[in-house]
Backbone as CSV, one residue per row, in Angstrom:
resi,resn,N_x,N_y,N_z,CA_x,CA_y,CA_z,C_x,C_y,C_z
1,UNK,0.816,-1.194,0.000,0.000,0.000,0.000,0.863,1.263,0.000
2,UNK,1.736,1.207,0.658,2.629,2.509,0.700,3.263,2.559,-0.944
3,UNK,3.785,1.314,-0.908,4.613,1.749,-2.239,3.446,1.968,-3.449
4,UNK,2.403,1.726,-3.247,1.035,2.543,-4.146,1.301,4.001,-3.793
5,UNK,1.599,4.226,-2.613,1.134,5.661,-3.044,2.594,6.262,-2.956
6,UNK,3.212,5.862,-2.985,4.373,6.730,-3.605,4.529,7.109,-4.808
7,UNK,4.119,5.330,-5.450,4.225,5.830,-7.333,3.155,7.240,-7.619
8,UNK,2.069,6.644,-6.890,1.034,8.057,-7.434,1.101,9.144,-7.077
9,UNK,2.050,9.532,-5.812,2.762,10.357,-5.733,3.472,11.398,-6.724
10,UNK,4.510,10.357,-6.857,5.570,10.728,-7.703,4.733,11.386,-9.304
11,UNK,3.891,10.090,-9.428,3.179,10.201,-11.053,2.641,12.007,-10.927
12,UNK,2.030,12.134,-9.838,1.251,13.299,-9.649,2.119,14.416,-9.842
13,UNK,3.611,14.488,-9.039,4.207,16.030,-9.073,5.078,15.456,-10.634
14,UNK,4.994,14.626,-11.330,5.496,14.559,-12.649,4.267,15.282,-13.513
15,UNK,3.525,14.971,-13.527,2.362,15.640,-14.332,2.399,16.912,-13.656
16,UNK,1.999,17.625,-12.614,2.197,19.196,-12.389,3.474,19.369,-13.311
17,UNK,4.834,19.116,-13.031,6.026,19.406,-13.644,5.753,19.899,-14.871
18,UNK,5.002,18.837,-15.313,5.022,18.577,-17.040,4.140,19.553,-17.742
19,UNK,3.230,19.822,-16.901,2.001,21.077,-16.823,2.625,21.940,-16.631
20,UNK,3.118,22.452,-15.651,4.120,23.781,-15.729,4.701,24.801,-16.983
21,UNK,5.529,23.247,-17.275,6.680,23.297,-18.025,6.077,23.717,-19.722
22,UNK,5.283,23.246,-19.672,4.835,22.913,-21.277,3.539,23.564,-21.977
23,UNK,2.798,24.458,-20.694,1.411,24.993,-21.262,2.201,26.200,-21.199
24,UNK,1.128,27.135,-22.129,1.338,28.345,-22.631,0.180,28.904,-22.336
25,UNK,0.092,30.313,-21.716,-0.893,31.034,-21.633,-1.790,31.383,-23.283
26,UNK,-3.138,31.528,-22.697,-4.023,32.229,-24.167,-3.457,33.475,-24.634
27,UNK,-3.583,33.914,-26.122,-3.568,34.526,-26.555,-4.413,35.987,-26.025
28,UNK,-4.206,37.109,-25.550,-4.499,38.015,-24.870,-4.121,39.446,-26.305
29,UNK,-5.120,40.197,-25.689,-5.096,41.461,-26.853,-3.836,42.685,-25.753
30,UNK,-3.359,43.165,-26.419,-2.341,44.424,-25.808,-3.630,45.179,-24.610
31,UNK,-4.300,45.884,-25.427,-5.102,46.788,-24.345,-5.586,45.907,-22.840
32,UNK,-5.805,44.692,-23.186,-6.441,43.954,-21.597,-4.886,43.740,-20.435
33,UNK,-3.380,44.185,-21.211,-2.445,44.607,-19.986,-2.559,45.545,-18.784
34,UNK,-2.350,45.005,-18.048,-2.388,45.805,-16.369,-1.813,45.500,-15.437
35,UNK,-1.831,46.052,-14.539,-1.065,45.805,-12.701,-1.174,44.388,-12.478
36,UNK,-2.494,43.889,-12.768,-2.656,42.551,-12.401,-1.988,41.752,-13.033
37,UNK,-1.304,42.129,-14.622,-0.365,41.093,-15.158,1.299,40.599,-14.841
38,UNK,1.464,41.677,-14.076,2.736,42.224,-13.416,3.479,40.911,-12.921
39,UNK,4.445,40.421,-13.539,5.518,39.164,-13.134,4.602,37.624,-13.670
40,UNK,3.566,38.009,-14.377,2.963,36.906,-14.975,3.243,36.451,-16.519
41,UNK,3.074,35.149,-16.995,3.166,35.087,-18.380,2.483,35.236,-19.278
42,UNK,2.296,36.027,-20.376,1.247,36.275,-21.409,2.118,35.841,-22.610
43,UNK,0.716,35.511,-23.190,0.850,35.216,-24.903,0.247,36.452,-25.703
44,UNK,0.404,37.424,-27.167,0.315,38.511,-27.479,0.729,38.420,-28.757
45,UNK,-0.036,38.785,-30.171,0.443,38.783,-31.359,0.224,39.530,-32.010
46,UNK,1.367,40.915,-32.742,1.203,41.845,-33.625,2.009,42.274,-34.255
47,UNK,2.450,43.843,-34.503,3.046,43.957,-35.669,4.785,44.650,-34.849
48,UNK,6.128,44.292,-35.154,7.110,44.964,-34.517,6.869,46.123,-35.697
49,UNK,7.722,46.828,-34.703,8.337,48.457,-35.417,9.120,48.918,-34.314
50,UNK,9.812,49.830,-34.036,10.898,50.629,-33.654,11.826,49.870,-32.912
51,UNK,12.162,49.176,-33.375,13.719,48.143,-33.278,14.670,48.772,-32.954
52,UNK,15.563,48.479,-31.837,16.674,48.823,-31.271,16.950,47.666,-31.055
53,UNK,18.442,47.448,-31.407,19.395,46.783,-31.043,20.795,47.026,-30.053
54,UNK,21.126,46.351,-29.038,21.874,46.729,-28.410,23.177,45.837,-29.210
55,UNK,24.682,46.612,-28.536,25.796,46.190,-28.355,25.951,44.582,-27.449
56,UNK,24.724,44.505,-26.765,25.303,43.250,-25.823,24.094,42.263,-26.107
57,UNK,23.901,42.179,-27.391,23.115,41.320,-27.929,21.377,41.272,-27.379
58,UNK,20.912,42.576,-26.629,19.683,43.155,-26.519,18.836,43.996,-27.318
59,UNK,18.004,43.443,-27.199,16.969,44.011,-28.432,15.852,44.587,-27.915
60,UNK,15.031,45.985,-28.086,13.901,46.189,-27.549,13.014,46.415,-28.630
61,UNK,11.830,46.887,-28.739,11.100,47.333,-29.823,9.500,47.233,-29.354
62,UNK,8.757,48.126,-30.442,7.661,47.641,-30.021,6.509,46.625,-30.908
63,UNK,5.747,46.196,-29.805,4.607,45.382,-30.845,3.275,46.140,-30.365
64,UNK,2.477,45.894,-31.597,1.315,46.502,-32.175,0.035,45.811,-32.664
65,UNK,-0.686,45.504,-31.418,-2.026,45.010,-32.250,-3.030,45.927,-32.786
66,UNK,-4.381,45.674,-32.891,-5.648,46.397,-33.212,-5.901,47.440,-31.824
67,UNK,-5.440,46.945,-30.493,-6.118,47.583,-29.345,-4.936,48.156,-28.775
68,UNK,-3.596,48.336,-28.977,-2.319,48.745,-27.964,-1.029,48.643,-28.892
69,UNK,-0.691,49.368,-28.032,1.128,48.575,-28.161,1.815,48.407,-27.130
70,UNK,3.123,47.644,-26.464,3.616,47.782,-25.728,5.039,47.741,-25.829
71,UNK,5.908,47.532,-25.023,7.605,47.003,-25.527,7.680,46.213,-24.895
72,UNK,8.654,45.466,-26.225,9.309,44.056,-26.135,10.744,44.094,-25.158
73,UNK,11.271,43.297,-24.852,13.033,42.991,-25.197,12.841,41.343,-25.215
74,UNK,13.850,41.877,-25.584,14.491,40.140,-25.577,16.180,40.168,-26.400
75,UNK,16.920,39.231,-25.294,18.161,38.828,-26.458,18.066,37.870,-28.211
76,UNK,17.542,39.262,-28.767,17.021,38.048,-30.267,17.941,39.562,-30.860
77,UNK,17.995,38.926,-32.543,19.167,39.593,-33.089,18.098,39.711,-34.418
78,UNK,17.053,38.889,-34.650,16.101,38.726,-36.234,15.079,39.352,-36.200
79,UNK,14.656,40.131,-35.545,13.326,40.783,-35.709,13.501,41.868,-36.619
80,UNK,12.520,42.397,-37.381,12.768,43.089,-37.994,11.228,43.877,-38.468
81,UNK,11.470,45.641,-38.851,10.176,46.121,-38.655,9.031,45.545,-39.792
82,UNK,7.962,45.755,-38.943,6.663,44.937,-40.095,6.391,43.584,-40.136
83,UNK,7.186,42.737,-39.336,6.754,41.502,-38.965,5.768,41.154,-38.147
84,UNK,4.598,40.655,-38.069,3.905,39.811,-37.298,4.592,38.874,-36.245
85,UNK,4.183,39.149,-35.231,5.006,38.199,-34.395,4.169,37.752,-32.947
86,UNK,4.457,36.240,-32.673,3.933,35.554,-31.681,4.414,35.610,-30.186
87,UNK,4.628,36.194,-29.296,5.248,36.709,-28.298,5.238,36.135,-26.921
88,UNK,5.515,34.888,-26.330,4.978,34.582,-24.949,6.140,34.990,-23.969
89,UNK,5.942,36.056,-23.085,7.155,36.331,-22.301,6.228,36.955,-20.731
90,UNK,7.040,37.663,-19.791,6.674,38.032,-18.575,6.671,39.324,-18.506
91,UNK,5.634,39.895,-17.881,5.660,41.156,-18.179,6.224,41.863,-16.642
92,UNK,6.936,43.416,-16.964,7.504,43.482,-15.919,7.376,44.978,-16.028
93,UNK,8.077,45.976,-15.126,7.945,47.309,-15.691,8.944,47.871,-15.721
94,UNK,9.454,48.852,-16.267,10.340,49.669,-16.702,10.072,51.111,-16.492
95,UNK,10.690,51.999,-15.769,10.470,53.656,-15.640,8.739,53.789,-15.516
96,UNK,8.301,53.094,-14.667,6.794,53.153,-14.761,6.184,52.924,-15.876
97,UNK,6.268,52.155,-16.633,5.960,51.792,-18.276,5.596,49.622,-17.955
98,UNK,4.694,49.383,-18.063,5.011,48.099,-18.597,5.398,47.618,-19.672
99,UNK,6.129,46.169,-19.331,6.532,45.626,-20.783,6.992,43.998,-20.535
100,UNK,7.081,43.351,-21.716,6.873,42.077,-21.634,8.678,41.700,-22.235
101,UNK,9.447,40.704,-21.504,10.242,40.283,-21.040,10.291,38.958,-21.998
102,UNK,10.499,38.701,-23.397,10.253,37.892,-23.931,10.897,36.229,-23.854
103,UNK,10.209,35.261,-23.146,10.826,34.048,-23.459,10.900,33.224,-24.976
104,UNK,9.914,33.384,-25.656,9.817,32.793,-27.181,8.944,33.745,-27.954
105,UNK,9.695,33.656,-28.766,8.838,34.731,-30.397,8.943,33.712,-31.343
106,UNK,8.088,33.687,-32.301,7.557,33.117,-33.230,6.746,34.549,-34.438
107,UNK,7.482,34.289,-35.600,7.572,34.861,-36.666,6.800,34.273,-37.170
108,UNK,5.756,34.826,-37.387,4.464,34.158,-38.431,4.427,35.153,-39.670
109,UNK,5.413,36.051,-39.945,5.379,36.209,-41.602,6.866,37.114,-41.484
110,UNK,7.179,37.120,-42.651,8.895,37.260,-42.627,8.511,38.998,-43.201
111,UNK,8.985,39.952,-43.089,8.849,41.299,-43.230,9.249,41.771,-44.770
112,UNK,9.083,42.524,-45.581,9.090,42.555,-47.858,11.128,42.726,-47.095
C-alpha cells in the first residue's frame, strides 16, 4: 500500500512538472495589460516596429495590435520592422511603463 502511493505520488508532481513546463498562456489582446499582469506570463500577437538593437546582444522594440502597443526585449538579433510576431514572455515594468520580457517569439510572416 505505501509503495502505491508513492508511485502516485511521484506520477502526480510529474504531471504538475510537465504542466508547468509545457502549457502556454491564451492569446491576450495588448489593451487587456495591467497591474494585475505584473511578473505573470502572457501570450500577445502583432506587428514589430521601432527596433533597437543593443551592443550586448539586446533588443527592444515595439509590438502593435488592433487595441495597444507595448515594448518588447528580448536577447534576439532577427526581428525586424513589419513583422507579425507571436510573443509569450513576462511582463515586468520599466520607468513606470510596462513591458513584456520575452521568453519565445515566433515569426508568423517574414517582413518585404
Amino acid at each position: 500500500m505505501r509503495k502505491l502511493c508513492l508511485i502516485l505520488s511521484l506520477l502526480g508532481i510529474l504531471a504538475l512538472l510537465f504542466f508547468i513546463n509545457f502549457t502556454e498562456p491564451k492569446i491576450i489582446k495588448i489593451s487587456s495589460i495591467n497591474q494585475k499582469y505584473l511578473d505573470n506570463q502572457v501570450k500577445i500577437i502583432g506587428i514589430s516596429s521601432a527596433i533597437n538593437t543593443y551592443k550586448s546582444n539586446f533588443t527592444s522594440f515595439t509590438l502593435e495590435d488592433a487595441t495597444g502597443k507595448i515594448n518588447i526585449i528580448c536577447s534576439c538579433s532577427n526581428i525586424k520592422e513589419n513583422q507579425t510576431l507571436e510573443i509569450v514572455g513576462k511582463i515586468s515594468k520599466y520607468q513606470g511603463k510596462l513591458q513584456i520580457q520575452a521568453d519565445k517569439i515566433i515569426i508568423k510572416n517574414k517582413s518585404p
